[in-house]
Backbone as CSV, one residue per row, in Angstrom:
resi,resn,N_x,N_y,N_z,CA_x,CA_y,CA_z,C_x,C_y,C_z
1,UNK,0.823,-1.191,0.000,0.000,0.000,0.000,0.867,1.254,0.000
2,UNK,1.799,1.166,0.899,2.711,2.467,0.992,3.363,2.654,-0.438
3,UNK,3.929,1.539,-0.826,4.125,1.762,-2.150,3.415,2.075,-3.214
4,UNK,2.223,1.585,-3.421,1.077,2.211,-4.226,1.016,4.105,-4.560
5,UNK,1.186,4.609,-2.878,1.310,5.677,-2.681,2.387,6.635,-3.337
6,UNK,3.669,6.318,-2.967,4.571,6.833,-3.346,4.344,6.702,-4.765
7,UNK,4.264,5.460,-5.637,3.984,5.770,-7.151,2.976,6.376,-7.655
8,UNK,1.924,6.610,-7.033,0.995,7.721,-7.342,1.368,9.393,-7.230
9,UNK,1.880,9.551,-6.454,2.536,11.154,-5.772,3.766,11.156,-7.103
10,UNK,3.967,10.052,-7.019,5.208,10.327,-7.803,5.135,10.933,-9.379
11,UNK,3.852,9.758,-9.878,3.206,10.356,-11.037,2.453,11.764,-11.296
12,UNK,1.585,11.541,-9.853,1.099,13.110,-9.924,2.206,14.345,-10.103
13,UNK,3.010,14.459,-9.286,3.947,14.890,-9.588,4.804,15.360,-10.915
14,UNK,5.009,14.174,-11.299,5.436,13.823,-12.408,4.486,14.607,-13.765
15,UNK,3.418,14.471,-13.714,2.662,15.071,-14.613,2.699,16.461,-14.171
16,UNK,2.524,16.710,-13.240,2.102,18.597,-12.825,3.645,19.284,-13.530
17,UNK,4.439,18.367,-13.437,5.811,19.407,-13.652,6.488,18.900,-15.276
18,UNK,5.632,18.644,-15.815,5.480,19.167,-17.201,4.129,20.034,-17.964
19,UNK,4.628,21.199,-17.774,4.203,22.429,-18.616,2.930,21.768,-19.719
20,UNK,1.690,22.625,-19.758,1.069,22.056,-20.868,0.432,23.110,-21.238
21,UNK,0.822,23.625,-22.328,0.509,24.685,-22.697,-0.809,24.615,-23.555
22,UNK,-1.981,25.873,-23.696,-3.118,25.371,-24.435,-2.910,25.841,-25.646
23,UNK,-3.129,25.411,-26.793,-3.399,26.335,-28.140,-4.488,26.035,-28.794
24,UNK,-4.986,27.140,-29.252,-6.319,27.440,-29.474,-6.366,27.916,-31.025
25,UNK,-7.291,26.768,-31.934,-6.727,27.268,-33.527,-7.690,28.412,-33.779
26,UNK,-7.982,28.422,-34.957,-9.345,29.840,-35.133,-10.456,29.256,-35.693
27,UNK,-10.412,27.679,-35.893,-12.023,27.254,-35.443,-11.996,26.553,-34.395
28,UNK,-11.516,26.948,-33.381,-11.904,27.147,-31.840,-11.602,25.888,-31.076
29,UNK,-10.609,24.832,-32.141,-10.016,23.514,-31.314,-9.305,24.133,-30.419
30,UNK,-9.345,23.481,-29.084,-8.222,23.381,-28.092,-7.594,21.855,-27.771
31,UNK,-6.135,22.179,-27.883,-5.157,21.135,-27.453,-4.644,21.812,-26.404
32,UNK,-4.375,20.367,-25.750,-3.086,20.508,-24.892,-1.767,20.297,-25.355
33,UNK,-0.709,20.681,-25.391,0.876,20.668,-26.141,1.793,21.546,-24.955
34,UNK,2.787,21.264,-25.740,4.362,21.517,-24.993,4.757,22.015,-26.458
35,UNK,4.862,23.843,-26.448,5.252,24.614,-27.429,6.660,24.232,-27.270
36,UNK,7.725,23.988,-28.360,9.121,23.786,-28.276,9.356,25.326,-28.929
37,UNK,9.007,25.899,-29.844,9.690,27.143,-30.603,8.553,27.414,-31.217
38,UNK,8.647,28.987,-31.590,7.810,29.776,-31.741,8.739,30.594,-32.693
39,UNK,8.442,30.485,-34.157,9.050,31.056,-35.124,8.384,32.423,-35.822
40,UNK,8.478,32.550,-37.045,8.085,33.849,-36.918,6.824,33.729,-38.001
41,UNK,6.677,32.435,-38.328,5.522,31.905,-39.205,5.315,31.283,-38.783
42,UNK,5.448,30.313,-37.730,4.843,28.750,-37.570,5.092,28.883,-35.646
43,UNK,4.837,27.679,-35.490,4.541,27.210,-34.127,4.981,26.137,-34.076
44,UNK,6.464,25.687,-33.555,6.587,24.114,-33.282,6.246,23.790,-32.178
45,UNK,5.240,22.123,-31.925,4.567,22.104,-30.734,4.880,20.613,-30.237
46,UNK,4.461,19.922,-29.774,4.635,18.398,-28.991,3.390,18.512,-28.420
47,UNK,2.765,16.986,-28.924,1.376,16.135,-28.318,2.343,15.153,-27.928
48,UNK,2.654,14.629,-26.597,3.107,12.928,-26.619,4.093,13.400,-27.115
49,UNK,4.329,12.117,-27.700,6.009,12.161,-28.554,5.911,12.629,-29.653
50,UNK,5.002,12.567,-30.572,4.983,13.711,-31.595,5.235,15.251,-31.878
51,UNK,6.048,15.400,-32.646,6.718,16.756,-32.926,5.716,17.428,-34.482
52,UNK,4.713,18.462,-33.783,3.894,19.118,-34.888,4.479,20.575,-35.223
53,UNK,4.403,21.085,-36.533,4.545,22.420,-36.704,3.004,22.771,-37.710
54,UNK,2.738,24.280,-37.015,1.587,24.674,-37.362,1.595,26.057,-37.914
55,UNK,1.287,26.800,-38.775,1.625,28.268,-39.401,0.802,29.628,-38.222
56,UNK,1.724,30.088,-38.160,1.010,30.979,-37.180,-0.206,31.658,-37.198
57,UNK,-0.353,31.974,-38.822,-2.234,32.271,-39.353,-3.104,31.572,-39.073
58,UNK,-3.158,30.221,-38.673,-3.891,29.172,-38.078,-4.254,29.095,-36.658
59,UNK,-3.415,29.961,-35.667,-3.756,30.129,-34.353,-4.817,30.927,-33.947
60,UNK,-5.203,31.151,-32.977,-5.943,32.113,-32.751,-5.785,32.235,-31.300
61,UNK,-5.068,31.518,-30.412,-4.613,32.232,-28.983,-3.428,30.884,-28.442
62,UNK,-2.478,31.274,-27.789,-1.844,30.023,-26.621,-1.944,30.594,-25.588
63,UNK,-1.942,29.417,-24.674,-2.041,30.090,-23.171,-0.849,29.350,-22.912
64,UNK,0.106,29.661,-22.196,1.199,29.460,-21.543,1.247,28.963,-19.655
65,UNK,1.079,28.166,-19.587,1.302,27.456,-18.392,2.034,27.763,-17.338
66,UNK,3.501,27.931,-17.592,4.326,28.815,-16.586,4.956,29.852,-17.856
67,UNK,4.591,31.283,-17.535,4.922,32.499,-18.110,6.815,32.511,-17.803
68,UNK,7.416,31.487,-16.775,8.830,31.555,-17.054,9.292,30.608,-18.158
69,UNK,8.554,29.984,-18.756,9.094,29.257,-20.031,10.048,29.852,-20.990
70,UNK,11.481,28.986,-21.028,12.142,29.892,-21.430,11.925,30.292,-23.136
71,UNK,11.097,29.301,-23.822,10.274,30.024,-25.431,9.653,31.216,-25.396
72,UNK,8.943,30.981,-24.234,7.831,32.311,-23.584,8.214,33.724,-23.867
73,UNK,9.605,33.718,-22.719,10.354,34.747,-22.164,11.086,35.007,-23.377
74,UNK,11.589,34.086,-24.354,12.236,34.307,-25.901,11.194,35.211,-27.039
75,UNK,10.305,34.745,-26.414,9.575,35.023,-27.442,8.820,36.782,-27.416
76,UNK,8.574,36.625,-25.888,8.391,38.038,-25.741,9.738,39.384,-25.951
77,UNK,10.899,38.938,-25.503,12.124,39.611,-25.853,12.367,39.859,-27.524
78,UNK,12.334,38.888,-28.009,11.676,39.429,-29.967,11.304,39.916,-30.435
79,UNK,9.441,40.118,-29.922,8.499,40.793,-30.036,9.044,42.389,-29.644
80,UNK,9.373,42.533,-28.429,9.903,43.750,-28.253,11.298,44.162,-28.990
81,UNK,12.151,43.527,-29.606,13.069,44.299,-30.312,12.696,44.496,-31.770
82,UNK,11.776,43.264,-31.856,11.223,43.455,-33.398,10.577,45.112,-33.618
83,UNK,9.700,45.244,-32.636,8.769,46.529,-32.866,9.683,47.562,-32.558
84,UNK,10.538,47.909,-31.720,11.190,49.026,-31.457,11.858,48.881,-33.207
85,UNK,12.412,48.110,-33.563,13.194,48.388,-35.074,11.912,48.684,-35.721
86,UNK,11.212,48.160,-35.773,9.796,48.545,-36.664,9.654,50.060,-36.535
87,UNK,9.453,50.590,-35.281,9.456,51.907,-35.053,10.767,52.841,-35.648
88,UNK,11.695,52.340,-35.394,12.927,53.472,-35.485,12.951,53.130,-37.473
89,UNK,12.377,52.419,-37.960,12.341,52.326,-39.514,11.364,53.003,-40.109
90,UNK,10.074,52.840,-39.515,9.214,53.591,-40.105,9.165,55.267,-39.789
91,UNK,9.956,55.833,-39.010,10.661,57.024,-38.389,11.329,57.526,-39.792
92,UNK,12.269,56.597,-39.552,13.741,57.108,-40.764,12.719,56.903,-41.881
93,UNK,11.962,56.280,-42.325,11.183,56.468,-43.610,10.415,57.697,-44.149
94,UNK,9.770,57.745,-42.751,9.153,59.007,-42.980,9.666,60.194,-43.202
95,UNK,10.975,60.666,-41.698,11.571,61.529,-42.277,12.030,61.861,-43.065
96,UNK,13.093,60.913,-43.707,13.966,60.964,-44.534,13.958,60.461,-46.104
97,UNK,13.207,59.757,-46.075,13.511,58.724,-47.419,12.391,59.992,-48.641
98,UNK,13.430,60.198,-50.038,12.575,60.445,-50.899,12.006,61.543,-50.719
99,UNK,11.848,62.095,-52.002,11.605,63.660,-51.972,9.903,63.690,-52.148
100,UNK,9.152,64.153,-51.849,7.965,63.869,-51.343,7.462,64.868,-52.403
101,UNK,7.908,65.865,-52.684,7.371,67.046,-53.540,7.638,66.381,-55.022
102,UNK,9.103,65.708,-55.411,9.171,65.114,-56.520,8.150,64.200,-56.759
103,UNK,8.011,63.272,-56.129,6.994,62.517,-56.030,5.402,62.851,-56.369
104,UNK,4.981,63.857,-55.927,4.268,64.731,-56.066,3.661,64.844,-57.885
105,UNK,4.657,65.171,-58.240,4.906,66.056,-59.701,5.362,64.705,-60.807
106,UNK,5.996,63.734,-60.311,5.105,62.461,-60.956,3.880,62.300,-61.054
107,UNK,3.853,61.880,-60.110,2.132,61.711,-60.294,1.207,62.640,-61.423
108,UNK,1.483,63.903,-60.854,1.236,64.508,-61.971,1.441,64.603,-63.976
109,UNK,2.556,63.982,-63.715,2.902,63.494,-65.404,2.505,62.393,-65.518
110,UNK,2.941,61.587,-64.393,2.834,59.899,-65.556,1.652,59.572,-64.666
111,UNK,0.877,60.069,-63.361,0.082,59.300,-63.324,0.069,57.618,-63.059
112,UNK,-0.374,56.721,-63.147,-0.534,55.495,-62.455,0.982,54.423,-62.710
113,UNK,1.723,55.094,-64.260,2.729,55.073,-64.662,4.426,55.233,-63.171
114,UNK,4.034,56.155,-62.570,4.357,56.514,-61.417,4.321,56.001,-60.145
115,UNK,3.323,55.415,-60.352,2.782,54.517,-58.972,3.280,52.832,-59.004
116,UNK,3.326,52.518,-59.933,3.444,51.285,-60.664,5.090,51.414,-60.199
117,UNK,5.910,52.131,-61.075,7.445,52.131,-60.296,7.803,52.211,-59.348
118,UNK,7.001,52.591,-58.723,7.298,52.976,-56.814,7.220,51.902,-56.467
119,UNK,6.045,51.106,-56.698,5.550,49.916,-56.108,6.437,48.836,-56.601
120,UNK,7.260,48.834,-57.524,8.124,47.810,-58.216,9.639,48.113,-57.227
121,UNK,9.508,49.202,-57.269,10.857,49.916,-56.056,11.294,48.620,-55.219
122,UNK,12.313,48.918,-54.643,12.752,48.214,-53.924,13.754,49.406,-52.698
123,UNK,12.895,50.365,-52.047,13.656,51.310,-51.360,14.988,50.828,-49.939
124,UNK,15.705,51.556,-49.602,16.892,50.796,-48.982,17.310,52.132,-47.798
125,UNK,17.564,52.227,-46.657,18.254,53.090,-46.167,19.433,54.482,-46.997
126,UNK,20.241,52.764,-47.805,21.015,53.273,-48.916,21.123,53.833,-49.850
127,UNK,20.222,53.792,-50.344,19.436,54.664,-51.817,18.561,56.006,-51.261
128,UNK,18.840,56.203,-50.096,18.665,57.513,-49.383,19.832,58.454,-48.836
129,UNK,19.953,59.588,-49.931,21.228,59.989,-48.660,20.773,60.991,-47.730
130,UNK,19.765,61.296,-47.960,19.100,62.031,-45.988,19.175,61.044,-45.224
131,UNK,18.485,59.944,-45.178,18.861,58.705,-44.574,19.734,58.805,-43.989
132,UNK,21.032,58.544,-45.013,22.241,58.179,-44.639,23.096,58.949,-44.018
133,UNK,22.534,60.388,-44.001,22.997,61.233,-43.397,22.544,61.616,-42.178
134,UNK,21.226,61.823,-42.021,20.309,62.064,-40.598,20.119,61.470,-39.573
135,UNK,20.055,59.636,-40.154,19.308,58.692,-39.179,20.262,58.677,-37.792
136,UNK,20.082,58.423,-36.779,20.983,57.667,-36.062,20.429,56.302,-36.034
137,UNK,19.954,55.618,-36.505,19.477,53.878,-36.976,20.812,53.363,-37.523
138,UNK,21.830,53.611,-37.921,22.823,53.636,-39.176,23.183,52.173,-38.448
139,UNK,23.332,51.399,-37.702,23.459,50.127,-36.828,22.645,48.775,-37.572
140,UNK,21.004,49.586,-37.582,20.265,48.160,-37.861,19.992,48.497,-39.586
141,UNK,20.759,49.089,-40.189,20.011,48.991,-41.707,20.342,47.440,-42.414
142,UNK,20.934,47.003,-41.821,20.968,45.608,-42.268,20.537,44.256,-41.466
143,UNK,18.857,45.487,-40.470,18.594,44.194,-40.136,17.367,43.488,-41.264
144,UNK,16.936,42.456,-41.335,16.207,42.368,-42.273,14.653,43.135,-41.516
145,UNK,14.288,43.015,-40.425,13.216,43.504,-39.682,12.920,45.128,-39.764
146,UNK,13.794,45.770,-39.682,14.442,47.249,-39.914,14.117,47.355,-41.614
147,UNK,14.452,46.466,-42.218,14.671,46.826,-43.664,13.358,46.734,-44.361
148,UNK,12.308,45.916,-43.784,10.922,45.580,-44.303,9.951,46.146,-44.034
149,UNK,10.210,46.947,-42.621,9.093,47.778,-42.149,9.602,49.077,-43.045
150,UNK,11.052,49.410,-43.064,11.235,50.646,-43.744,11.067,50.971,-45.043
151,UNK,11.139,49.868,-45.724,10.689,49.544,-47.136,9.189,49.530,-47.353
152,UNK,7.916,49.688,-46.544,6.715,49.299,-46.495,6.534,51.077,-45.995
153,UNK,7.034,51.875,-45.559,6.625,53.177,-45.163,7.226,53.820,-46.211
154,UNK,8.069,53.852,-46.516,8.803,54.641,-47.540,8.021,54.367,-48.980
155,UNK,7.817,52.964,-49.366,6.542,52.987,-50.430,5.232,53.807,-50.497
156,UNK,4.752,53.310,-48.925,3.535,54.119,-48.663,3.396,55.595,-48.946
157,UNK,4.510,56.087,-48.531,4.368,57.416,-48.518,4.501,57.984,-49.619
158,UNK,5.412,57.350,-50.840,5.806,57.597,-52.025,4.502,57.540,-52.703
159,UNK,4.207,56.653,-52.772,2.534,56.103,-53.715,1.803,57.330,-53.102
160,UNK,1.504,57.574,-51.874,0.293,58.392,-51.305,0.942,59.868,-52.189
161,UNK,1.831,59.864,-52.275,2.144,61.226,-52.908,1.812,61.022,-54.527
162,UNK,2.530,60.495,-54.973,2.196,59.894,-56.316,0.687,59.951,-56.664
163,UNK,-0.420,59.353,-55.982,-1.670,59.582,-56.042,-2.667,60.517,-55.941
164,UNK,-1.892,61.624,-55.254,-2.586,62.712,-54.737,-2.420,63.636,-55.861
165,UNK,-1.080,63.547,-56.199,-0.455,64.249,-57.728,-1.657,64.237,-59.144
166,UNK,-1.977,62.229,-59.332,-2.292,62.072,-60.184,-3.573,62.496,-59.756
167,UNK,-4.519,62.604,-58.635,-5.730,62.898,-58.265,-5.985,64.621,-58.880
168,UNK,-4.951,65.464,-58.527,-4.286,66.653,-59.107,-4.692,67.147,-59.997
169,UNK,-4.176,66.647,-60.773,-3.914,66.326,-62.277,-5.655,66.007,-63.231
170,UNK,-6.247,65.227,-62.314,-7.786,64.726,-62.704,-8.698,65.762,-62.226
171,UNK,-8.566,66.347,-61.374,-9.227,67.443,-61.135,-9.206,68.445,-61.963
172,UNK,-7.704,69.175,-62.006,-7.329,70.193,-62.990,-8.223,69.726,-64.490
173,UNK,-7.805,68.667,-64.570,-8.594,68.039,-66.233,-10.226,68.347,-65.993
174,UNK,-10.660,67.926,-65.410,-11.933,67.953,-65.267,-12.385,69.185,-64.913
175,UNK,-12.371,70.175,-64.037,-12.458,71.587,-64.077,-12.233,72.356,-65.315
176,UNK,-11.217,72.119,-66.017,-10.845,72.695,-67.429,-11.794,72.527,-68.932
177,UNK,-11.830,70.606,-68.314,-12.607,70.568,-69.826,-14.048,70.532,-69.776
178,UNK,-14.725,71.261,-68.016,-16.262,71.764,-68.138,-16.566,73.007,-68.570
């Protein structure tokens, strides 16, 4: 009997002190799993001895079991350097990148012609020399995280100018030829 005991405590035990984390897809299955890594598209997870990977568009929540998990604590430290570069890129984009008035006055000539190249662009810290001159970022331009958010504002802003030009341009036409 005493022994019975001890292998029960032991199991209980045994089970409580492995982590079981919940994940929750977005038609509303819940599992129980042991997240191993948390990538930046996917989710590698463990049922049992099985090793699953799942795309991160497919989730729709995890709950984390002990918040000291060291994936957890990885994962949140990421998240926060990811966005601060996100921030200090879409900064230097705005300020700096591309002449906003040129841009402008495209639009005005070529119109959608204009927009179309921007969008084919491939903008860079480097191919800016306000950028290259102003930023103090000059550290992460080669991070790829830094480089994608800054490349996604610096378009934006280019096109929004570009459009407003060609919007410009359609007005002037249309006022003229009533």
């Amino acid at each position: 009997m005493k022994k019975t005991c001890i292998l029960l405590m032991l199991l209980l035990v045994g089970y409580t002190s492995t982590a079981k984390d919940i994940l929750i897809l977005k038609n509303q299955q819940k599992f129980e799993v042991k997240i191993k890594k948390i990538k930046d598209c996917a989710v590698v997870f463990k049922i049992g001895r099985d090793k699953y990977t799942i795309p991160a568009d497919e989730i729709h929540a995890i709950e984390f079991e002990n918040t000291q998990d060291k994936v957890y604590t990885d994962y949140l430290q990421r998240l926060s350097t990811t966005e601060n570069l996100c921030l200090k890129a879409r900064h230097d984009a705005t300020n700096f990148h591309g002449k906003q008035v040129g841009h402008f006055f495209l639009g005005v000539l070529f119109g959608p012609f204009a927009i179309i190249g921007t969008a084919l662009a491939n903008p860079t810290p480097y191919s800016s020399s306000n950028t290259l001159l102003l930023s103090t970022n000059k550290d992460y331009f080669s991070s790829p995280e830094y480089l994608i958010c800054y490349r996604k504002r610096a378009k934006g802003s280019l096109i929004t100018m570009e459009a407003l030009g060609y919007f410009s341009y359609l007005m002037v036409y249309l006022m003229l030829s009533n």
